[in-house]
C-alpha positions, -999 to 999 in steps of 0.1 A, spaced: -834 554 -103 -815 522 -95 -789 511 -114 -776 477 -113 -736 475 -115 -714 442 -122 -690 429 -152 -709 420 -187 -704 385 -198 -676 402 -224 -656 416 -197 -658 379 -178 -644 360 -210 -617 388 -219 -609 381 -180 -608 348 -187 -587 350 -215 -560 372 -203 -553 349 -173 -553 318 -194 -526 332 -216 -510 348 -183 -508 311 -166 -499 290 -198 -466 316 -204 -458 312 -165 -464 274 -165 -435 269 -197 -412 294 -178 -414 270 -149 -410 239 -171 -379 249 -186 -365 266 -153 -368 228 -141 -353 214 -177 -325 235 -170 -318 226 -134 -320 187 -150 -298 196 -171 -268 210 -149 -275 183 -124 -264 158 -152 -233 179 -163 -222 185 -123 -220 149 -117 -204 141 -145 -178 167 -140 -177 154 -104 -168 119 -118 -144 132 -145 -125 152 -121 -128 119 -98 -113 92 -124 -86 124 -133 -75 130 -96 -73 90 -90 -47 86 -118 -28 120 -111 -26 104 -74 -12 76 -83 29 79 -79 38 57 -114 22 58 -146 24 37 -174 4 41 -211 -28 27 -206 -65 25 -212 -94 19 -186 -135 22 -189 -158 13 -166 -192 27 -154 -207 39 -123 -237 32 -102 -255 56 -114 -252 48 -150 -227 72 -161 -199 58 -179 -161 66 -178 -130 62 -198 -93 69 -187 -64 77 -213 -31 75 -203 -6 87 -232 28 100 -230 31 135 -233 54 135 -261 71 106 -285 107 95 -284 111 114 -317 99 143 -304 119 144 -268 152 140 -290 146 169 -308 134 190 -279 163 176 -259 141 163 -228 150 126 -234 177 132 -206 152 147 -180 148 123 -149 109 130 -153 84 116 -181 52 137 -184 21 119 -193 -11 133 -208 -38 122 -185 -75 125 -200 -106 114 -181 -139 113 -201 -178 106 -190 -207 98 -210 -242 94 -203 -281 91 -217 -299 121 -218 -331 115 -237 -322 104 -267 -287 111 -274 -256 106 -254 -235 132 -239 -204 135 -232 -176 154 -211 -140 150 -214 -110 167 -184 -73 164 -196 -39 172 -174 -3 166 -181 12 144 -152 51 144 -140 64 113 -132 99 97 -125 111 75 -150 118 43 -141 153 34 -121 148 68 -104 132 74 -70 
């Protein structure tokens, strides 16, 4: 006797089934592995203009309380603080108002669009600089 051996039409669509749920979990792994990489792209070239704007003002050999913005080709935009570190008040009662250095609280921030909502990212250093009359 001869018996003929294959799948039953059941066995096809339970097939079926198992790899369209095994494809549609791989396919949204995938998409957010990608939203992810988008996502760090954005915040690595902010922080690369951050610590760009930071290290052009830390560079610079006088310093002076001031604030600049601007934006970049690329659509990100930028804003540079320059604040002294502390207040005259504050250096007479710590007793630094004689020091031949002022510090100065640098802080370089970066916004940009992502979808709907703006983000941000904001780098900070204290700077020492001569005061003025001094070399």
């Amino acid at each position: 006797m001869k018996t003929e051996q294959g799948f039953t039409l059941l066995e096809i669509m339970i097939a079926l089934a198992i790899l369209g749920i095994a494809l549609t979990i791989i396919l949204q792994q995938f998409s957010t592995g990608l939203r992810t990489v988008m996502v760090t792209r954005d915040y690595t070239t902010a922080l690369i203009h951050a610590r760009e704007k930071l290290e052009e003002c830390c560079l610079a050999k006088k310093l002076s309380e001031k604030e600049e913005s601007g934006e970049f080709e690329d659509g990100y935009k930028w804003r540079v603080v320059i604040s002294p570190y502390e207040e005259e008040e504050e250096q007479k009662k710590s007793g630094t108002e004689f020091l031949l250095l002022s510090m100065y609280t640098v802080t370089s921030m970066v916004s940009w669009e992502a979808g709907n909502r703006e983000k941000k990212i904001e780098l900070a250093t204290v700077k020492l600089v001569p005061k003025e009359g001094w070399k």
